[in-house]
C-alpha positions in Angstrom: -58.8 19.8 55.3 -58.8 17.2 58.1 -56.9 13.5 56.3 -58.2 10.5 57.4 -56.4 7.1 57.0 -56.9 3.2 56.0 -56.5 1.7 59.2 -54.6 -1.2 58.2 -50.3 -1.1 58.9 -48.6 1.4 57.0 -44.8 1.2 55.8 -42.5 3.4 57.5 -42.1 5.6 54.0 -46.3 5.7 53.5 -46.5 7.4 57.5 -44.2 9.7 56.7 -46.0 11.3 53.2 -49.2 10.8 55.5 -47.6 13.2 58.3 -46.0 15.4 55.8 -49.1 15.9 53.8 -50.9 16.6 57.2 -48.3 18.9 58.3 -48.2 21.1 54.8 -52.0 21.2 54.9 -51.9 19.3 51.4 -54.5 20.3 49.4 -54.8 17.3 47.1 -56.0 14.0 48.3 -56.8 10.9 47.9 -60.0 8.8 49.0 -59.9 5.3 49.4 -64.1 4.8 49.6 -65.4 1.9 49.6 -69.1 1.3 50.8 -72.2 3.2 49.3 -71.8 5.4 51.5 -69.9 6.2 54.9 -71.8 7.7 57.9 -68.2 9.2 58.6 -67.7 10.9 55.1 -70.9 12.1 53.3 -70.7 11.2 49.5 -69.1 14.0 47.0 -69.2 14.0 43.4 -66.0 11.7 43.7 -67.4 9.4 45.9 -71.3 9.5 43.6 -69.1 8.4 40.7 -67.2 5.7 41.7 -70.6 4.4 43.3 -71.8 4.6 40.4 -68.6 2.9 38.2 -69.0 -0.2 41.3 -72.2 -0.8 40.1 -71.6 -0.5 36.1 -68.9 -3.0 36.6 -71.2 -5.7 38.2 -73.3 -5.0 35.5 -70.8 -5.5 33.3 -69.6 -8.7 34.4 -73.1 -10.4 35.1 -74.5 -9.4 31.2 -70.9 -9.7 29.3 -68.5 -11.6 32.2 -65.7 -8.9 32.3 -65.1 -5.6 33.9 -64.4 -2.5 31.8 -62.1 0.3 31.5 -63.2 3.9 31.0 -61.6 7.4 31.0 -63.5 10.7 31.0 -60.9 13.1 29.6 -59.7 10.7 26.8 -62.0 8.5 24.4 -62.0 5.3 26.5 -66.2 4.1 27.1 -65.4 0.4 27.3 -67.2 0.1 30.4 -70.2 2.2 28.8 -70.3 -0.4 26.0 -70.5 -3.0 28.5 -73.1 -1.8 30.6 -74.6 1.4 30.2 -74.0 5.2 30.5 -72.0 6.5 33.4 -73.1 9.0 35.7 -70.1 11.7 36.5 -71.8 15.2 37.0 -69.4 17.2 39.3 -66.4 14.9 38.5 -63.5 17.0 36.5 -61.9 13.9 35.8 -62.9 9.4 36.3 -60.9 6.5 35.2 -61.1 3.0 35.6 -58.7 0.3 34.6 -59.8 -3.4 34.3 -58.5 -6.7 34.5 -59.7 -10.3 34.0 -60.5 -10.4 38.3 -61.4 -7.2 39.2 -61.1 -3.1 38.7 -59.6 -0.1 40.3 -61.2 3.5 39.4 -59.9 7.4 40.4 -62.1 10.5 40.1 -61.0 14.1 40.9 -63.8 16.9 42.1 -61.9 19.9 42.6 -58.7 19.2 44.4 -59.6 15.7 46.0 -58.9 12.9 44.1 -60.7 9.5 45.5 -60.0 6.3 44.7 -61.8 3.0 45.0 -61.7 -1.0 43.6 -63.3 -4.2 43.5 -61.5 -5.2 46.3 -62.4 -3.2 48.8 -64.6 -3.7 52.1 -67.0 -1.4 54.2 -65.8 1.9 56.0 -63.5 3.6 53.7 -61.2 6.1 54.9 -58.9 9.0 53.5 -55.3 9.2 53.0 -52.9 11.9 51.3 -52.2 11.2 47.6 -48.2 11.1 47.9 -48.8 7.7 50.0 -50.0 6.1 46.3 -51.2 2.9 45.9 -49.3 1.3 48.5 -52.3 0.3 50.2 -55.3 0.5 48.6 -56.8 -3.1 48.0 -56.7 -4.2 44.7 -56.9 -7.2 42.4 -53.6 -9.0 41.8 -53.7 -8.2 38.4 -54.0 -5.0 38.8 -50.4 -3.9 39.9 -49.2 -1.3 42.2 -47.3 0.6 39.1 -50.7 0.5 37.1 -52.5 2.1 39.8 -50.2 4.8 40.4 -49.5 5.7 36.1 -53.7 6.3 36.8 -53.3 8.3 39.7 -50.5 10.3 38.0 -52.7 11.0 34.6 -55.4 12.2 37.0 -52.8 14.4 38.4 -52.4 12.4 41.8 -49.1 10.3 40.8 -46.8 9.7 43.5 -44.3 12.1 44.5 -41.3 11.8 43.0 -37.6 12.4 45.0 -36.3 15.0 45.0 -32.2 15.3 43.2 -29.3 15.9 45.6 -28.3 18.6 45.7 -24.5 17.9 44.2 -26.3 16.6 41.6 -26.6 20.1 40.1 -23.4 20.5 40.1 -20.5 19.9 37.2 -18.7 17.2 37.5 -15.1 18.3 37.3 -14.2 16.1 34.4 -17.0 16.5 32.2 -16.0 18.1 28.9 -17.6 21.1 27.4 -20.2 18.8 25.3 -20.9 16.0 27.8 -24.6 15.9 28.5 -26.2 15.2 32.1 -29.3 13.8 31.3 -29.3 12.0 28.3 -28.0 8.7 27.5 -24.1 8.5 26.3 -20.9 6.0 26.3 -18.3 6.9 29.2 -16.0 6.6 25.6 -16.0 5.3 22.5 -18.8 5.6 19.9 -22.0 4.6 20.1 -25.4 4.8 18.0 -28.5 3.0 17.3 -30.6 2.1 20.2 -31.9 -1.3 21.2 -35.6 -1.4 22.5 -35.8 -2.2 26.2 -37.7 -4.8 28.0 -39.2 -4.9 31.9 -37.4 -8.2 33.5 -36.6 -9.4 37.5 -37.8 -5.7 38.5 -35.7 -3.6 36.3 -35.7 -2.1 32.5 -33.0 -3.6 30.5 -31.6 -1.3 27.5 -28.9 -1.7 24.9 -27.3 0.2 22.4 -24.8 -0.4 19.5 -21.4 0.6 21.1 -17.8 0.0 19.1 -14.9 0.3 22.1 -12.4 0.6 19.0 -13.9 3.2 17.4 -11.9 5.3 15.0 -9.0 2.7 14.4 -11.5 -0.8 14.8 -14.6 -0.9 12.8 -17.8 -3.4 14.3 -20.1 -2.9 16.5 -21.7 -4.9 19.8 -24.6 -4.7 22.6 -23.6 -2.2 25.5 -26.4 -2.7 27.8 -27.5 -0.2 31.0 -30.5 -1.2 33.5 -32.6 1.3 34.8 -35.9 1.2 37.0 -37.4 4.8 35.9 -36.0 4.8 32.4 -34.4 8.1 33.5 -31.4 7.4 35.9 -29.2 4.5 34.0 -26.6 1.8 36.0 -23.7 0.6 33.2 -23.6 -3.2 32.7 -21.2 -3.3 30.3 -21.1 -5.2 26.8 -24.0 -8.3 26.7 -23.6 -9.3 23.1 -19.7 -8.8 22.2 -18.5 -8.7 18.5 -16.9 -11.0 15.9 -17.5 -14.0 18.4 -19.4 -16.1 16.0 -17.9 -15.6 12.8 -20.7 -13.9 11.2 -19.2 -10.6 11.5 -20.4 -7.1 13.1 -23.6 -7.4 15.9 -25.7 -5.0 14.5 -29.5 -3.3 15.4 -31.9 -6.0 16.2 -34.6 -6.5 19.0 -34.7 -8.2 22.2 -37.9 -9.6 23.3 -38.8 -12.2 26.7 -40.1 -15.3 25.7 -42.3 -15.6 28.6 -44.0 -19.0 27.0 -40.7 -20.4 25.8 -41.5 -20.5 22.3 -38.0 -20.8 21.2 -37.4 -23.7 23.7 -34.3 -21.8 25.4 -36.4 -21.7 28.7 -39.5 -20.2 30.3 -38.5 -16.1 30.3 -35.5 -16.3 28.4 -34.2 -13.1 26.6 -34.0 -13.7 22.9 -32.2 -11.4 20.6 -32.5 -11.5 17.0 -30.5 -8.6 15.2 -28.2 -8.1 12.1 -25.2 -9.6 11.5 -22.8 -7.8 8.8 -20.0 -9.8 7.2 -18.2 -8.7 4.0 -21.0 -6.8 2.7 -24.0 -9.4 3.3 -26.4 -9.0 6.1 -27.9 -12.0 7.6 -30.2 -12.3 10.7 -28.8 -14.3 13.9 -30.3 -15.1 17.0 -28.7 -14.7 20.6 -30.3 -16.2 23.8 -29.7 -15.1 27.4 -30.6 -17.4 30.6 -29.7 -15.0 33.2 -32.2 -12.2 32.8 -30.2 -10.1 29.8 -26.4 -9.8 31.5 -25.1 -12.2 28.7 -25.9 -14.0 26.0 -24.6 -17.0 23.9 -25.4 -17.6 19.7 -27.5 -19.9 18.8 -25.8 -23.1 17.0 -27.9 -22.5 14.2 -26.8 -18.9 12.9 -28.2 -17.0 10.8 -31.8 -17.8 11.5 -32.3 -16.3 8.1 -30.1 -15.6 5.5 -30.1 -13.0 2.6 -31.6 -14.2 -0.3 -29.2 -11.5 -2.7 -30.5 -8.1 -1.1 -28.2 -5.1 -0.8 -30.4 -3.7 2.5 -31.8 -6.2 4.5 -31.1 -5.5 8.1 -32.9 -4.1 11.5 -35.2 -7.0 12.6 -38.0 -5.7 14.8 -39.9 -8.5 16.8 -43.2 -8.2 18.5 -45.7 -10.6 20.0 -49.0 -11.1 17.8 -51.3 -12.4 20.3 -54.3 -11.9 18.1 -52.6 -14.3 15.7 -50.3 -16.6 17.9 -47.6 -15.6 16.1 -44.3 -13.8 16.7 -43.9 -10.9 14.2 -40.8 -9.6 12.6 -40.4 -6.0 10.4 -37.1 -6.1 8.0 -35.6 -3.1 6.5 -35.2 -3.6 3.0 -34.0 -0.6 1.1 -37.2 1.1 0.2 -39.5 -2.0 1.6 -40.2 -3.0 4.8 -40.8 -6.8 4.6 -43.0 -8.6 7.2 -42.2 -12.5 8.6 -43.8 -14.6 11.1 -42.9 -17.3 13.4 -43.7 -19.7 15.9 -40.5 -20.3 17.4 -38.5 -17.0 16.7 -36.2 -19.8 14.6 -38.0 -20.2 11.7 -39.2 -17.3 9.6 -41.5 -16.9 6.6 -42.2 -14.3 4.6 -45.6 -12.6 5.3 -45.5 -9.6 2.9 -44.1 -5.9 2.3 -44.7 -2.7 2.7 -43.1 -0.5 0.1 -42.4 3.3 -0.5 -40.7 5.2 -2.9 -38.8 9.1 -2.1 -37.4 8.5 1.1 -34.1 6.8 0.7 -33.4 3.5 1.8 -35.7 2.8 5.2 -33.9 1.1 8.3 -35.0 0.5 11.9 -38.8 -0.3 11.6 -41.4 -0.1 13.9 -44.9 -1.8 14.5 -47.0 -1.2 17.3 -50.8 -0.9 18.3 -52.0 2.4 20.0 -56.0 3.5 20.7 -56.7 6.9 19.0 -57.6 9.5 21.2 -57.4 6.8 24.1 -60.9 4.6 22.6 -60.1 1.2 22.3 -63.3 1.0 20.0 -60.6 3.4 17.5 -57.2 0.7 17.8 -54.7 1.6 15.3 -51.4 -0.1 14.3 -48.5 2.4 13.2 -45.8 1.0 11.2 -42.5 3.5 11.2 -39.0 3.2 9.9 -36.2 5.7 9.9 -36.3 7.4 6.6 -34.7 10.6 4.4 -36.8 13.9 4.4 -34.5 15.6 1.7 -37.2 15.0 -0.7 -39.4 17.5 1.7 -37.1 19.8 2.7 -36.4 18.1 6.0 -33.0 15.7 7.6 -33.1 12.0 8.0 -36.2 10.9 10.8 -38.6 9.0 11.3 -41.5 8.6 9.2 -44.3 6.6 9.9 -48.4 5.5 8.9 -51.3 4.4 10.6 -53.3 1.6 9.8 -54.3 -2.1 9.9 -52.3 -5.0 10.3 -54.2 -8.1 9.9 -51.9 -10.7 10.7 -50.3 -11.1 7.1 -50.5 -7.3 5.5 -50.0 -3.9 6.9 -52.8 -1.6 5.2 -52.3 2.7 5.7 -55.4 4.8 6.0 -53.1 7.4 4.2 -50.9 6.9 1.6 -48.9 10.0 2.8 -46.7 9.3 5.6 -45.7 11.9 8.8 -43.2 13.0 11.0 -43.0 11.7 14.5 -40.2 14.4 14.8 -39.1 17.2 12.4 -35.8 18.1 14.3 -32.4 17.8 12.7 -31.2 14.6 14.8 -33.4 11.7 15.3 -33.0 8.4 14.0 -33.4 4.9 15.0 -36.4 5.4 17.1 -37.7 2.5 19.0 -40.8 2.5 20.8 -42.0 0.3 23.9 -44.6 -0.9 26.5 -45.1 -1.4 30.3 -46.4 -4.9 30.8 -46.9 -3.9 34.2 -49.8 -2.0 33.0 -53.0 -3.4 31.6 -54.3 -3.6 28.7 -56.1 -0.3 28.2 -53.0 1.4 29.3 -50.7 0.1 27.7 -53.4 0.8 24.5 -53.2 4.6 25.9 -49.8 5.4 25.6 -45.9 3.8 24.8 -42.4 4.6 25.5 -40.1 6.0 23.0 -36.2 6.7 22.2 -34.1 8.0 19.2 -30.7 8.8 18.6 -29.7 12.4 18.7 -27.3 12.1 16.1 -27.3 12.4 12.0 -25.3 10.2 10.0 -24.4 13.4 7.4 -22.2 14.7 10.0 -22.4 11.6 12.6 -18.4 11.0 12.7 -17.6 14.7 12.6 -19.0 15.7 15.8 -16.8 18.0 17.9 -16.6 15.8 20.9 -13.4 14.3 22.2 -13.8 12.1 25.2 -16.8 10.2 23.1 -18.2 10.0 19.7 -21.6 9.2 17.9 -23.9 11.9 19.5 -26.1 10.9 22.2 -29.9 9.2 23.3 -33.0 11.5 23.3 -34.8 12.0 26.7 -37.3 9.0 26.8 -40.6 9.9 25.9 -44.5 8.5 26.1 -46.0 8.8 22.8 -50.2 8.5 22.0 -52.2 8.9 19.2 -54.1 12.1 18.9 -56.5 13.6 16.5 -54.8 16.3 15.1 -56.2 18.5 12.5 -58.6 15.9 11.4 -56.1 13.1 11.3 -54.3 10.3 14.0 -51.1 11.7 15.2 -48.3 10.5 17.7 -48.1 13.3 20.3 -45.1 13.3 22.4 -44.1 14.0 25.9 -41.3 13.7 28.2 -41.9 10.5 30.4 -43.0 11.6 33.6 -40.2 10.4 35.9 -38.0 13.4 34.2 -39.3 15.5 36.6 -37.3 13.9 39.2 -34.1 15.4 37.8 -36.0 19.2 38.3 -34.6 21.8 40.4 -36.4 25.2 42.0 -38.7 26.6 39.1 -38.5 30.5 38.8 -41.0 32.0 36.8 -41.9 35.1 35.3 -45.8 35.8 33.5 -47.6 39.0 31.5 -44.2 40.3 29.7 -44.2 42.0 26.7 -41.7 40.9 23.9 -40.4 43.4 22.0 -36.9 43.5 19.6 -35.1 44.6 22.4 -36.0 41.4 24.5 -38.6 41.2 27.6 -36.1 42.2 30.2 -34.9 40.1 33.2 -35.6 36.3 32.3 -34.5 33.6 35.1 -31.8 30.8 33.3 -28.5 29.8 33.4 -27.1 32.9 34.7 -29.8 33.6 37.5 -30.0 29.4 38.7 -32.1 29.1 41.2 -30.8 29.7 44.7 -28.7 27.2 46.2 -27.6 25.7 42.6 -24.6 26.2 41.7 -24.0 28.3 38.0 -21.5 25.9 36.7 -24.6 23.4 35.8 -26.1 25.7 33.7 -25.6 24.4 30.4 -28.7 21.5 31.7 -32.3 23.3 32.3 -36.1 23.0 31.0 -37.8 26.4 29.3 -41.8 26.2 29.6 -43.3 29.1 27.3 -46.9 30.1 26.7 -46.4 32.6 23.7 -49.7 34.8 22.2 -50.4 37.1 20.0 -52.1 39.7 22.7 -54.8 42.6 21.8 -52.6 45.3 20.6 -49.6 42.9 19.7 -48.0 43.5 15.7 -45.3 41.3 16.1 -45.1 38.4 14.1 -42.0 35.7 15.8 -41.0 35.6 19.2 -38.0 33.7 19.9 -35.5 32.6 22.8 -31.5 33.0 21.7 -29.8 30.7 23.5 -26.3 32.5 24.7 -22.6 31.5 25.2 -19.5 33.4 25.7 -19.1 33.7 21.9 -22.8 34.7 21.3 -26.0 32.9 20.3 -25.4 29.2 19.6 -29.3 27.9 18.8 -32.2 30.0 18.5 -36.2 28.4 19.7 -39.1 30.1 18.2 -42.2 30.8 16.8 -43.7 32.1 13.8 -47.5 33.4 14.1 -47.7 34.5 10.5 -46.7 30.6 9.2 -47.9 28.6 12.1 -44.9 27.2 12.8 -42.3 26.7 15.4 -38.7 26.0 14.5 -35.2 25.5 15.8 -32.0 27.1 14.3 -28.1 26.2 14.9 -27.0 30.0 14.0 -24.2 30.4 16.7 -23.5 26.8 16.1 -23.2 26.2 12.5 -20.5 29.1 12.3 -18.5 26.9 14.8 -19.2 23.5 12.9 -19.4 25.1 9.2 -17.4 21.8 7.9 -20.0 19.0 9.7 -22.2 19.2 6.8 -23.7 21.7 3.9 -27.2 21.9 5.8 -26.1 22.2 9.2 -27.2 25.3 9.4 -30.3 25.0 8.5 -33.4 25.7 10.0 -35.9 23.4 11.3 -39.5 23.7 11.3 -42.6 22.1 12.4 -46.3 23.2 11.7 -48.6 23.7 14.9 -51.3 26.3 15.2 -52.2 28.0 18.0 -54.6 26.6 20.8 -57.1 29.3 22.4 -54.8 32.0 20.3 -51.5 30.7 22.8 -48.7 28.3 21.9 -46.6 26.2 24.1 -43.1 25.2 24.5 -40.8 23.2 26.3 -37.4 23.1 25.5 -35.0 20.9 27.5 -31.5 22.1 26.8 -28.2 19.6 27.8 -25.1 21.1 27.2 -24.7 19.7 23.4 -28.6 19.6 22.7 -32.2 21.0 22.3 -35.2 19.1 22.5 -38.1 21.3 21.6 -41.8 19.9 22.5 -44.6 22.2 21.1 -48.1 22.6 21.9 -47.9 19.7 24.9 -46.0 17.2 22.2 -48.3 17.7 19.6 -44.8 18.0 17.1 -41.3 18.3 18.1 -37.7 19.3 17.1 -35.1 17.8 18.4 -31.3 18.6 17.5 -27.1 18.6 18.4 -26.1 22.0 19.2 -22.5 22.4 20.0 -22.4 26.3 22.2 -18.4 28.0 21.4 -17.7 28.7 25.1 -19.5 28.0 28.7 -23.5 29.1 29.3 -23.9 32.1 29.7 -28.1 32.6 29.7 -30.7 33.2 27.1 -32.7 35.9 25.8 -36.0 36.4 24.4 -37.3 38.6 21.8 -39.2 39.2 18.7 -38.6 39.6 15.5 -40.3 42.7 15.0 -43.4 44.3 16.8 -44.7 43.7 20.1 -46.1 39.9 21.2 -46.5 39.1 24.6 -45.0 36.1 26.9 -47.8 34.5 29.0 -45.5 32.5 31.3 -41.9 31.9 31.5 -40.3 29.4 33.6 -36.9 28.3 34.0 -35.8 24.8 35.7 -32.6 24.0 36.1 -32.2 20.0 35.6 -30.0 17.7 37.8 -27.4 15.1 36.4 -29.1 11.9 35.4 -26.2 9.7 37.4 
């Protein structure tokens, strides 16, 4: 495949992909084309469809004066309803995303994925996909990081760098427990997280932290940056404790008041969040003017005060464009209440959202998301951390689709689900890129819990810190799932930058005795060292073969005192689950259900099941069936890694694929 380039001036890093992508004889790449048609480069099926998405979008903007967003393999037809049906015959895969001045759109055809905007002049040229969206022409408002989240869900995204490799390898002074890719405190406790924001270039996250913790109750703001929500730098505390009088600094939300609403100043941070003092919870507001380091309380604490409630904590703020109004959720025991405001000062109560049999609710969540990616399906989702004993399940995070009008959040169900049916996770908060536009952002949002349980939450076996740890981030979307709208998740793509050599195995038959030689944590990859193997990803395509009679297939998960957590699946039941067996002999005491198994309910797809389980020295995060549920879970091995097994439970099934990754520290 000859790879021809824009010839406008490339950045030192774009040459080299270019060269490199030459020099490996890249398969995959990218077409910027740009007129009708190029006497140098004949039209494909890419390069037909985007000719044909150019001319829908002036279409579009002469009949309805804006441009349109569209997406073949999701439910997004915007453009469609804006102009008329597109042509994309030969095309495996077209997307367009739209802003108020102009478009960019993708299409693959095969292996070549071509790209062209509104922007863009006569003579179009080609240029390897690792070299992104550095140079293609685009609308301002279209931003560099939108263009390449496109490329990347076309499977194009730009490459991501590769881990050093002493990152594979254990630190000297990391404990037995300490994790190397998920979030914890250096020491100390730690616990609910904070819901980042995007400022000056950078994400800005913070989670409750107490430096005193067993002797010293109260808790404040620890706050860590990050660009790729994956590798974190420590800030240290923004929002310290018992400063203002009003007691402990407890869960809130931080949002960027980009019009200065609340008159502190044009893209000022504001922080609204509980404050606990002798028992009464009260709502304060802290303001920072240099871009999240530090903030100071507002003279005019608490911006609301209890009115006599026993649970009334965990603001939640969000921007109501639709409505000009800043939105706030309150936990309330078993409500959640809903208040607006103007000013993020002044708060008045809206309405509430009550429900009965799952314990008192704390940490809400509201948020837009387009079903199935169709804007013409936009659906609100209000969530709050919740108690599944009712159900047979932990504590979680429950949550219901439906309409929010401005004043009242209506469900389409009464009956509430799961966004995860692990034994630890709690205190999920969910976010956006506002880099992105509008249909993107509609598409999919960010996500992250704690991996803890509050049953067993100050009993943990850990020495050097305490209060569990974060989940990976993840990117959740709303799916149809067995007839009904369902938050799928998956781990956000910049993960992958911590993955090592992939070794995988396919066509092996599972029997009780195992399926032989597996790669893992005792066969790393070459060149990684074994001491990092308590940190690796597990990708499993599991089915139920012509001539199979087994029923469960399952992975044991080993240390030098045996099995510590077990990953399967259940044909018969449909189910895949997670159990702490090793584990919950070595933490009998943490709590009376420890050792119980998890489960979550996912059929089959084509007769196969998926999963990926990402295993971090002291946990498992299990996603099944590409996200569609998941189990995640504290698991605390007696001894150092020492490799896995698979197996069944009885009978013959058969493992499609197997693939082991080891995972590189996150810092």
């Amino acid at each position: 495949m000859s790879l021809r380039f824009l010839p406008s001036k490339l950045t030192p890093r774009a040459l080299w992909a270019a060269v490199a992508a030459a020099a490996a004889l890249v398969l995959v790449a990218v077409a910027i084309v740009v007129g009708a048609g190029s006497q140098q480069d004949p039209r494909g099926p890419a390069e037909e469809a985007l000719a044909d998405v150019a001319e829908a979008q002036a279409e579009a903007k002469e009949a309805k004066g804006r441009y349109g967003s569209f997406w073949l393999a999701r439910g997004d037809r915007s453009l469609e309803s804006l102009a008329r049906p597109l042509r994309t015959e030969g095309v495996s895969d077209l997307r367009a995303i739209a802003c108020a001045e102009g478009w960019v759109a993708a299409a693959r055809a095969g292996e070549d994925v071509v790209l062209r905007s509104s922007e863009q002049d006569s003579g179009g040229q080609a240029k390897a996909v690792r070299a992104g969206s550095a140079d293609i022409s685009r609308p301002d408002c279209v931003t560099p990081e939108a263009v390449d989240a496109m490329l990347a869900d076309l499977g194009a995204g730009p490459e991501l760098p590769a881990p050093a490799e002493s990152a594979f390898a254990r630190p000297d002074a990391a404990s037995a427990y300490r994790p190397s890719y998920h979030i914890t405190p250096r020491e100390n406790w730690m616990n609910d997280p904070q819901r980042p924001f995007w400022l000056d270039g950078q994400w800005h996250y913070y989670y409750l932290y107490n430096a005193g913790y067993p002797e010293e109750n109260g808790t404040e703001w620890y706050h860590l940056t990050s660009t790729d929500l994956v590798h974190w730098k420590d800030e240290g505390v923004a929002i310290e404790k018992y400063k203002n009088g009003l007691g402990d600094i407890e869960t809130g939300s931080a949002v960027v008041d980009y019009g200065n609403t609340a008159g502190f100043g044009k893209d000022a941070v504001i922080a609204v969040m509980t404050q606990q003092d002798e028992g009464i919870q009260r709502q304060s507001l802290f303001y920072s003017t240099d871009k999240g380091y530090s903030f100071k309380p507002y003279e005019g604490n608490p911006v609301m005060d209890n009115p006599g409630e026993q649970h009334w904590r965990d603001p939640k703020i969000i921007r109501d464009e639709a409505n000009n109004q800043w939105v706030m959720a309150l936990a309330e025991g078993e409500k959640i209440g809903l208040y607006a405001s103007a000013n993020l000062k002044e708060w008045r109560y809206l309405s509430g959202f009550e429900r009965e049999g799952l314990g008192v609710l704390e940490c809400p969540e509201l948020f837009q998301l387009d079903v199935d990616g169709d804007p013409a399906k936009r659906t609100w989702v209000l969530a709050a951390s919740a108690n599944g004993a009712e159900e047979g399940k932990s504590t979680g995070v429950a949550y219901w689709t439906g309409n929010w009008d401005g004043t009242r959040f209506e469900p389409s169900d009464q009956k509430h689900q799961w966004l995860d049916d692990g034994s630890d996770f709690y205190a999920a908060v969910t976010w956006d890129d506002p880099r992105l536009t509008e249909s993107q952002r509609m598409g999919s949002r960010h996500a992250i819990a704690w991996l803890n349980n509050w049953a067993y939450a100050r009993k943990l076996p850990t020495e050097d810190w305490h209060g569990g740890a974060d989940t990976v981030v993840r990117d959740i979307r709303l799916k149809t799932v067995a007839g009904k709208p369902t938050l799928v998740s998956t781990p956000t793509g910049a993960l992958a930058s911590l993955d090592g050599d992939t070794d995988t195995v396919e066509g092996r038959k599972v029997t009780p005795d195992g399926a032989g030689d597996l790669p893992g944590p005792e066969l790393p990859a070459a060149g990684h060292p074994a001491s990092a193997g308590g940190a690796y990803r597990l990708d499993l395509t599991l089915e139920r073969a012509a001539g199979d009679d087994g029923s469960e297939a399952k992975v044991e998960l080993l240390a030098e005192n045996g099995v510590f957590a077990t990953v399967g699946y259940d044909f018969e039941s449909e189910t895949a689950f997670v159990s702490r067996d090793g584990a919950a002999r070595e933490t009998a005491a943490l709590a009376p259900d420890y050792g119980a198994v998890r489960r979550a309910q996912s059929a089959p797809r084509d007769g196969q099941v998926q999963l990926s389980i990402y295993v971090d020295y002291s946990s498992v995060e299990v996603f099944v069936n590409g996200g569609e549920r998941t189990l995640s879970s504290l698991v605390f091995p007696a001894g150092a890694p020492k490799g896995l097994k698979a197996l069944t439970k009885d009978g013959t099934l058969t493992l499609k694929s197997f693939s082991y990754t080891p995972m590189a520290a996150a810092s």
